[in-house]
mmJSON file of the N, C-alpha and C atoms, coordinates in Angstrom:
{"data_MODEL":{"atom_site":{
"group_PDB":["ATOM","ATOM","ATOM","ATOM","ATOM","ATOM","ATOM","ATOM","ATOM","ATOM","ATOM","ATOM","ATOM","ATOM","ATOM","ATOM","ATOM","ATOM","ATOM","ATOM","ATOM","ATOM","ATOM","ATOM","ATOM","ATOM","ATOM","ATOM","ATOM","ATOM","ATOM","ATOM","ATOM","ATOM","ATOM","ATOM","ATOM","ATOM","ATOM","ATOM","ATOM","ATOM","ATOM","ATOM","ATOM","ATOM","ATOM","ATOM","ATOM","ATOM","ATOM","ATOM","ATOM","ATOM","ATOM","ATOM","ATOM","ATOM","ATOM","ATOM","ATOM","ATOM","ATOM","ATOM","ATOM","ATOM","ATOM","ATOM","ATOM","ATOM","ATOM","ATOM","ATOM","ATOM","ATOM","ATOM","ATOM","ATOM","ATOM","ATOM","ATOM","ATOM","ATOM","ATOM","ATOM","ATOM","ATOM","ATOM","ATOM","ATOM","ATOM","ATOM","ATOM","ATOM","ATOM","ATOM","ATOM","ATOM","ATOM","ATOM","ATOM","ATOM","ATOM","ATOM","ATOM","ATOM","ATOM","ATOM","ATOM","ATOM","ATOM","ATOM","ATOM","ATOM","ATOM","ATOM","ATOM","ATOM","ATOM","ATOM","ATOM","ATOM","ATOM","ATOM","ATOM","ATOM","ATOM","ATOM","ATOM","ATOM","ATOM","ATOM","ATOM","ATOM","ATOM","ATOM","ATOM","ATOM","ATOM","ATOM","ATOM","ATOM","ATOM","ATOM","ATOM","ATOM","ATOM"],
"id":[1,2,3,4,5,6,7,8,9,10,11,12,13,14,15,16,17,18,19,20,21,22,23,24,25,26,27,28,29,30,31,32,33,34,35,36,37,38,39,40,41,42,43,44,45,46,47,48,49,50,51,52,53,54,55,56,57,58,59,60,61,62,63,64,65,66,67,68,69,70,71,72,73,74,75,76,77,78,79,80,81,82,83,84,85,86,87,88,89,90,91,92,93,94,95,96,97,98,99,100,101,102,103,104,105,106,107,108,109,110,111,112,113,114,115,116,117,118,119,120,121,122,123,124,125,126,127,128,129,130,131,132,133,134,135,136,137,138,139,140,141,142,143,144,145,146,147],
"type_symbol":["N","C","C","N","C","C","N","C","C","N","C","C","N","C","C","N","C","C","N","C","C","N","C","C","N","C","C","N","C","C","N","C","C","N","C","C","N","C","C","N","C","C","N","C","C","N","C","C","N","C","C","N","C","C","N","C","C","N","C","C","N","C","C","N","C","C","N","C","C","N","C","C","N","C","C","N","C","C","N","C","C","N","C","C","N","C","C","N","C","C","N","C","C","N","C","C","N","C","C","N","C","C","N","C","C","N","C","C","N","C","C","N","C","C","N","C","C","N","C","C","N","C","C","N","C","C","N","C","C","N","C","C","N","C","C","N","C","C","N","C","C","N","C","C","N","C","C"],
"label_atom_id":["N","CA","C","N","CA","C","N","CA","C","N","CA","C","N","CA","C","N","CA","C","N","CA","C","N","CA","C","N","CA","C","N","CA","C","N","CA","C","N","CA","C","N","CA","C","N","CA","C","N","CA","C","N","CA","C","N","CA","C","N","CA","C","N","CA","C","N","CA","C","N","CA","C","N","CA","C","N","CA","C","N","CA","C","N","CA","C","N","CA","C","N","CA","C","N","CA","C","N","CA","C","N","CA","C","N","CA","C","N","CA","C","N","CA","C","N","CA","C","N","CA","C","N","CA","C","N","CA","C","N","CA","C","N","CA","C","N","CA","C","N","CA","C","N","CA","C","N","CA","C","N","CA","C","N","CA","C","N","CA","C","N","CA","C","N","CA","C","N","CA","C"],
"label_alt_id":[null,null,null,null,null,null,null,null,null,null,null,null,null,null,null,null,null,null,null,null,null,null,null,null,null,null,null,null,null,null,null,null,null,null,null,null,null,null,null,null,null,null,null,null,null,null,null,null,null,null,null,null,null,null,null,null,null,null,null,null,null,null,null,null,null,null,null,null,null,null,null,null,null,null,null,null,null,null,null,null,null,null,null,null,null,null,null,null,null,null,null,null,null,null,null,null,null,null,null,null,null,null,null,null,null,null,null,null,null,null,null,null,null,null,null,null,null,null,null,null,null,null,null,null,null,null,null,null,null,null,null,null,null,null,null,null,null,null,null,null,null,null,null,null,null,null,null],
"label_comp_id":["UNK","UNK","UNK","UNK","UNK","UNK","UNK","UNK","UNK","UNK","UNK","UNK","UNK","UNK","UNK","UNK","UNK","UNK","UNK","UNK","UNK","UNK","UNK","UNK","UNK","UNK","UNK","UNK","UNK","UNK","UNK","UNK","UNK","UNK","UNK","UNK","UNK","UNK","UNK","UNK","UNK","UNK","UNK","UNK","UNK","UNK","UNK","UNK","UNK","UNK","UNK","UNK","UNK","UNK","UNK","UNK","UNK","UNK","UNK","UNK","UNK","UNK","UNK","UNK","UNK","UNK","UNK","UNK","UNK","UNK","UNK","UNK","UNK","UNK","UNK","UNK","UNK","UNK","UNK","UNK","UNK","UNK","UNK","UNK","UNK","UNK","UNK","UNK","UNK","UNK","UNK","UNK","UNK","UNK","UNK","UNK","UNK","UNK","UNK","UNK","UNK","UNK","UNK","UNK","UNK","UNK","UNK","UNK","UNK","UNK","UNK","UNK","UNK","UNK","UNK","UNK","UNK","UNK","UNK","UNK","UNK","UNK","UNK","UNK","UNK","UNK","UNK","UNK","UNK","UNK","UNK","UNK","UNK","UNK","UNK","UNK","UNK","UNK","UNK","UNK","UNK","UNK","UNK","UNK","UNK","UNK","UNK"],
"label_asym_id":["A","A","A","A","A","A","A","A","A","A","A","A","A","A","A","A","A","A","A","A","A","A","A","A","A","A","A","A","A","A","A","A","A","A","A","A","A","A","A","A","A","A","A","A","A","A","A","A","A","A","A","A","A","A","A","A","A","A","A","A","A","A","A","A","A","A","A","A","A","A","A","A","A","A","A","A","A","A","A","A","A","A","A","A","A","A","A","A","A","A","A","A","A","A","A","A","A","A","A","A","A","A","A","A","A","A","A","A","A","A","A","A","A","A","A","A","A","A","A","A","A","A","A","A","A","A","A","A","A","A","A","A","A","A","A","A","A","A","A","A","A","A","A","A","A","A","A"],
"label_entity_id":["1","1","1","1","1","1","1","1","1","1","1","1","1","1","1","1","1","1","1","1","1","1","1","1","1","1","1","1","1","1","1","1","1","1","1","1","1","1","1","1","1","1","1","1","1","1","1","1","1","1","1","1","1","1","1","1","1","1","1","1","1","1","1","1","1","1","1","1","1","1","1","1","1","1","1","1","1","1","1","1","1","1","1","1","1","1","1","1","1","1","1","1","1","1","1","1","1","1","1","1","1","1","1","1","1","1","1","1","1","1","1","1","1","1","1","1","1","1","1","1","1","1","1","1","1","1","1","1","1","1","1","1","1","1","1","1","1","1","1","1","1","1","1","1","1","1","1"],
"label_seq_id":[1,1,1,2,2,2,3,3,3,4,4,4,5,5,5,6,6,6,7,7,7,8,8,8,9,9,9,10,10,10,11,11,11,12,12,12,13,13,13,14,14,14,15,15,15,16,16,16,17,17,17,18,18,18,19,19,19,20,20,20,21,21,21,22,22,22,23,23,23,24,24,24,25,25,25,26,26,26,27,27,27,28,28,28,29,29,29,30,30,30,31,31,31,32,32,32,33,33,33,34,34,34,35,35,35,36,36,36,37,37,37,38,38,38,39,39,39,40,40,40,41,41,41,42,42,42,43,43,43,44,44,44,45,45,45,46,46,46,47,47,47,48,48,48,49,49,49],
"pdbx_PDB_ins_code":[null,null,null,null,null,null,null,null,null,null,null,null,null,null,null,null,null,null,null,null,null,null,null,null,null,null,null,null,null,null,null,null,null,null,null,null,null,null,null,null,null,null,null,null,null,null,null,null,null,null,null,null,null,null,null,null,null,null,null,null,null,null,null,null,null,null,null,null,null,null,null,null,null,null,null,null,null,null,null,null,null,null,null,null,null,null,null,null,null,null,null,null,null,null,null,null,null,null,null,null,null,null,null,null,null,null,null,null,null,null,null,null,null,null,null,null,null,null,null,null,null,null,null,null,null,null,null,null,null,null,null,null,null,null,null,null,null,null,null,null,null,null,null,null,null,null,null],
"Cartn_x":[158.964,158.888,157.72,157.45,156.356,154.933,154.794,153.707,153.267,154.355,154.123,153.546,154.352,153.949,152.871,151.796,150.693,149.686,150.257,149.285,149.003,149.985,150.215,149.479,149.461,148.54,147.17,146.674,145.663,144.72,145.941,145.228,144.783,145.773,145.567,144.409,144.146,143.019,141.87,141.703,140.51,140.247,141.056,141.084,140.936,140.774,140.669,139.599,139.03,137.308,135.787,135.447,134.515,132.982,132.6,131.952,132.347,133.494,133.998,133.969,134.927,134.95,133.304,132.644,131.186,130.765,130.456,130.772,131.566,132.215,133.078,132.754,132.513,132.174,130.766,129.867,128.796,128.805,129.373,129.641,130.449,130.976,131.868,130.849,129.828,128.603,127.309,127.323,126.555,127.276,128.317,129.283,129.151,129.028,128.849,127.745,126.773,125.171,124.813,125.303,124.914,124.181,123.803,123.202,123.525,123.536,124.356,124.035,123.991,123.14,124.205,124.897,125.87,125.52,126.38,125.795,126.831,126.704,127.852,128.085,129.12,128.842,128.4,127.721,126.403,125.395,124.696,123.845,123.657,124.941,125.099,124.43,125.435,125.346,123.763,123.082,121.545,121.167,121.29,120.309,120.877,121.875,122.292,121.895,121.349,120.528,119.121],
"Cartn_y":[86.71,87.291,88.287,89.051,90.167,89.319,87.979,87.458,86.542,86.757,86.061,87.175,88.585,89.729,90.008,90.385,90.887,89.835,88.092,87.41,87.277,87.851,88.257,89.319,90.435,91.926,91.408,90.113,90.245,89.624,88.774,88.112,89.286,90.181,90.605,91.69,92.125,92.36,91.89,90.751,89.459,89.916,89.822,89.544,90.77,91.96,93.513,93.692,93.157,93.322,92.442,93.064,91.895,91.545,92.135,91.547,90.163,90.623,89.252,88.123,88.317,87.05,86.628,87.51,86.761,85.955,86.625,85.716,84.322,84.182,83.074,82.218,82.994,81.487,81.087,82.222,81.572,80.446,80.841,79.65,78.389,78.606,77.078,76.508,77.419,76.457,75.983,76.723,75.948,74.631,74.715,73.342,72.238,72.927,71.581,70.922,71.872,71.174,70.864,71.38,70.334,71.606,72.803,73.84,74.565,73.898,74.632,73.201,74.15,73.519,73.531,71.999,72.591,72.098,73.408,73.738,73.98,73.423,74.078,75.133,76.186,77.129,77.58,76.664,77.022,77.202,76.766,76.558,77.672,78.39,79.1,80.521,80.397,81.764,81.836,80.812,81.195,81.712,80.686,81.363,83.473,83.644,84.935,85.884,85.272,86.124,86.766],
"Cartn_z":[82.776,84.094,84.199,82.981,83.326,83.271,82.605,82.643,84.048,84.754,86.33,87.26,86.901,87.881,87.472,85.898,85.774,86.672,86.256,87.015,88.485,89.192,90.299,90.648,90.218,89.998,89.625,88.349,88.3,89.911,90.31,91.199,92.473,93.124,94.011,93.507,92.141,92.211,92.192,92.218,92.298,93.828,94.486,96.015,96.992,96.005,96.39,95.984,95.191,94.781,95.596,96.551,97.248,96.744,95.504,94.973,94.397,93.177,93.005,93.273,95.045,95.754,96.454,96.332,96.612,95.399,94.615,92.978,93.256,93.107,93.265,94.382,95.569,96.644,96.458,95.813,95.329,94.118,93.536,92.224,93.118,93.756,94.475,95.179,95.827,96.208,95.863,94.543,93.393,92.649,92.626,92.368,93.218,94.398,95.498,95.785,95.445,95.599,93.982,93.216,91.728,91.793,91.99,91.216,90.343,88.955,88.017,86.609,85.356,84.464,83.155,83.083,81.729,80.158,80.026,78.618,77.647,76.366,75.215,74.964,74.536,73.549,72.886,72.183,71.18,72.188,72.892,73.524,74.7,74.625,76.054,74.719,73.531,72.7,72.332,72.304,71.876,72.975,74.264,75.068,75.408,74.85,75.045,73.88,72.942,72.144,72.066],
"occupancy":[1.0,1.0,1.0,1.0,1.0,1.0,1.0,1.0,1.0,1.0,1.0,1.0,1.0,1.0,1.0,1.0,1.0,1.0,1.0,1.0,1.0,1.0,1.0,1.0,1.0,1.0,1.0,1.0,1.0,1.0,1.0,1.0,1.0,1.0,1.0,1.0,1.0,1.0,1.0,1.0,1.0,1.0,1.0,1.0,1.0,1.0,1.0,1.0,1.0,1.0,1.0,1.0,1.0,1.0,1.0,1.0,1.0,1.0,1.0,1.0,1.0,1.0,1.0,1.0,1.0,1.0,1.0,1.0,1.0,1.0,1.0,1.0,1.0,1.0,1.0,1.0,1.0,1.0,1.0,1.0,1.0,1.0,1.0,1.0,1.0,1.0,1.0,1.0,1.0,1.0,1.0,1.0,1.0,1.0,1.0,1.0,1.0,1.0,1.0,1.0,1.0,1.0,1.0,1.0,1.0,1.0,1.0,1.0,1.0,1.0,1.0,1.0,1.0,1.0,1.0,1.0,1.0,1.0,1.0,1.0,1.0,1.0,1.0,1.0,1.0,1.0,1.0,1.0,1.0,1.0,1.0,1.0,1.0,1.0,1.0,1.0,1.0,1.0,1.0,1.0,1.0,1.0,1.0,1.0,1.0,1.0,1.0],
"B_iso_or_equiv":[0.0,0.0,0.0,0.0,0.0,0.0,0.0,0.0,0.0,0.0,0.0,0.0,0.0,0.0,0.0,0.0,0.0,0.0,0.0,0.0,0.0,0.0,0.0,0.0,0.0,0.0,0.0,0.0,0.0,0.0,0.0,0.0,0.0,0.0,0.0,0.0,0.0,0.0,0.0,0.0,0.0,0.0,0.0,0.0,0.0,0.0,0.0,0.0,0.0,0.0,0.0,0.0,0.0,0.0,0.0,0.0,0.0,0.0,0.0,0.0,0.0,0.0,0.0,0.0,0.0,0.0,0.0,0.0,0.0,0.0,0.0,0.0,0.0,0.0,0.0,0.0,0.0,0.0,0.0,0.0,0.0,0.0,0.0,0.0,0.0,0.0,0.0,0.0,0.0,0.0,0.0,0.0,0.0,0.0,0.0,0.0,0.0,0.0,0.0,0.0,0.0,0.0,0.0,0.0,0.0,0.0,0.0,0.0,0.0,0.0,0.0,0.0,0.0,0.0,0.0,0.0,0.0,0.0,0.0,0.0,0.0,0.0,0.0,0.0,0.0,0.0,0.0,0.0,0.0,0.0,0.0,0.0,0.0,0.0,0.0,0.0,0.0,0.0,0.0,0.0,0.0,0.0,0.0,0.0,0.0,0.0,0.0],
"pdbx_formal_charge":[null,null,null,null,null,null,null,null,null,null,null,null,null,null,null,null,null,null,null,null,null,null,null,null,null,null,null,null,null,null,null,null,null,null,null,null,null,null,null,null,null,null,null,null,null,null,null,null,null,null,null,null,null,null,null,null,null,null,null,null,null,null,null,null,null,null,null,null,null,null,null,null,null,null,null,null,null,null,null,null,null,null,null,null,null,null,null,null,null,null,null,null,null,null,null,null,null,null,null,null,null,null,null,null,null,null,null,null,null,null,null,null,null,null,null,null,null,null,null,null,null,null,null,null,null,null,null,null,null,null,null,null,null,null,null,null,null,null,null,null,null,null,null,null,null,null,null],
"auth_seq_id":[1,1,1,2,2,2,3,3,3,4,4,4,5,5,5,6,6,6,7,7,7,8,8,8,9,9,9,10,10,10,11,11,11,12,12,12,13,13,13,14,14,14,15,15,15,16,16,16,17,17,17,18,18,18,19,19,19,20,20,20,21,21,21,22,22,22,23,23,23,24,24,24,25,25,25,26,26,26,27,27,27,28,28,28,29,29,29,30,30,30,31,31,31,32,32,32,33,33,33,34,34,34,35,35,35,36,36,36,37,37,37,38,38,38,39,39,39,40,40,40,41,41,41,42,42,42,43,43,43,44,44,44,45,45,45,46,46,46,47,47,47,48,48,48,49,49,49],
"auth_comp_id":["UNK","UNK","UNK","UNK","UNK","UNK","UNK","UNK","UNK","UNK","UNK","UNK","UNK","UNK","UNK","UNK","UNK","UNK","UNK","UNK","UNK","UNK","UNK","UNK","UNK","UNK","UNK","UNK","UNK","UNK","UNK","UNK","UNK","UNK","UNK","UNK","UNK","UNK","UNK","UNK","UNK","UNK","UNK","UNK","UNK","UNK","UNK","UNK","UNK","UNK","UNK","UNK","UNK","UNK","UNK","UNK","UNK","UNK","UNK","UNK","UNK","UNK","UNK","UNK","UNK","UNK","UNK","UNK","UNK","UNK","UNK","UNK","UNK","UNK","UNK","UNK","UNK","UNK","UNK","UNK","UNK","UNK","UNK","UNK","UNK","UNK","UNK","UNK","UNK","UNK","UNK","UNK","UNK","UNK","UNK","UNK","UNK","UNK","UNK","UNK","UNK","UNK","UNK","UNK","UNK","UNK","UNK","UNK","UNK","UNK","UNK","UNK","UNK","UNK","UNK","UNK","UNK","UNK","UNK","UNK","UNK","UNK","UNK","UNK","UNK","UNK","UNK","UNK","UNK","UNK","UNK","UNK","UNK","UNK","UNK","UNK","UNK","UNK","UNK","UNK","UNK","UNK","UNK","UNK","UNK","UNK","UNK"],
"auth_asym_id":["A","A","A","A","A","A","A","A","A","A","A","A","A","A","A","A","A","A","A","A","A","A","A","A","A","A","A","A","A","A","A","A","A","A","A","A","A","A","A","A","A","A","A","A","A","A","A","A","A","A","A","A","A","A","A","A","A","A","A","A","A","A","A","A","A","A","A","A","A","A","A","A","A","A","A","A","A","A","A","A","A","A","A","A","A","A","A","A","A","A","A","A","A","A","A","A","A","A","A","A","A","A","A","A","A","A","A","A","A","A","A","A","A","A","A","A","A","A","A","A","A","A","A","A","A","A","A","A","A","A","A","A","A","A","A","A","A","A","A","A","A","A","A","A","A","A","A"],
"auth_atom_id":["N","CA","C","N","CA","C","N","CA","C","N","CA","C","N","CA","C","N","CA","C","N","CA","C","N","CA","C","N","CA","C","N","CA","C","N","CA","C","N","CA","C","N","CA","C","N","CA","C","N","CA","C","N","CA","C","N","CA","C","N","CA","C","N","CA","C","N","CA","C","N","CA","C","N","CA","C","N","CA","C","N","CA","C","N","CA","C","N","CA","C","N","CA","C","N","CA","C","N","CA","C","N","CA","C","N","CA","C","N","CA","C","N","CA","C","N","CA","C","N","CA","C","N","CA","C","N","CA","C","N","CA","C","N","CA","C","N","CA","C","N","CA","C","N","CA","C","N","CA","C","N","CA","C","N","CA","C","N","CA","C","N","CA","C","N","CA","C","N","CA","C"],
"pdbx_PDB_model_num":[1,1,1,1,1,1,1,1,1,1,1,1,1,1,1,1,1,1,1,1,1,1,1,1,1,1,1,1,1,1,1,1,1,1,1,1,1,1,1,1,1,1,1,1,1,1,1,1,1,1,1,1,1,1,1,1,1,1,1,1,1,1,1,1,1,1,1,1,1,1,1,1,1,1,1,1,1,1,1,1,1,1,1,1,1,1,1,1,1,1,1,1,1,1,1,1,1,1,1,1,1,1,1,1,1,1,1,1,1,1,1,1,1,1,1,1,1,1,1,1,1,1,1,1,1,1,1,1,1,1,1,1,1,1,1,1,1,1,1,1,1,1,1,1,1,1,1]
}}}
């Protein structure tokens, strides 16, 4: 039960943060136009070095 209410809490803080949700509808419309470049784990961790 407490792992339904935190996910509940985490959500309404997703939805209280409006950067976030700009984040996010930007990424849903890089999904839709194919702007977005995938990559492995390995591949993600180099380019982050």
């Amino acid at each position: 039960m407490h792992e339904k209410i935190d996910q509940i809490l985490e959500t309404l803080e997703v939805l209280m943060d409006k950067e976030t949700l700009k984040r996010l509808k930007k990424g849903e419309e890089e999904l839709k136009t194919g702007d977005y470049i995938d990559a492995t784990p390995e591949e993600i961790a180099e380019l982050l070095r």
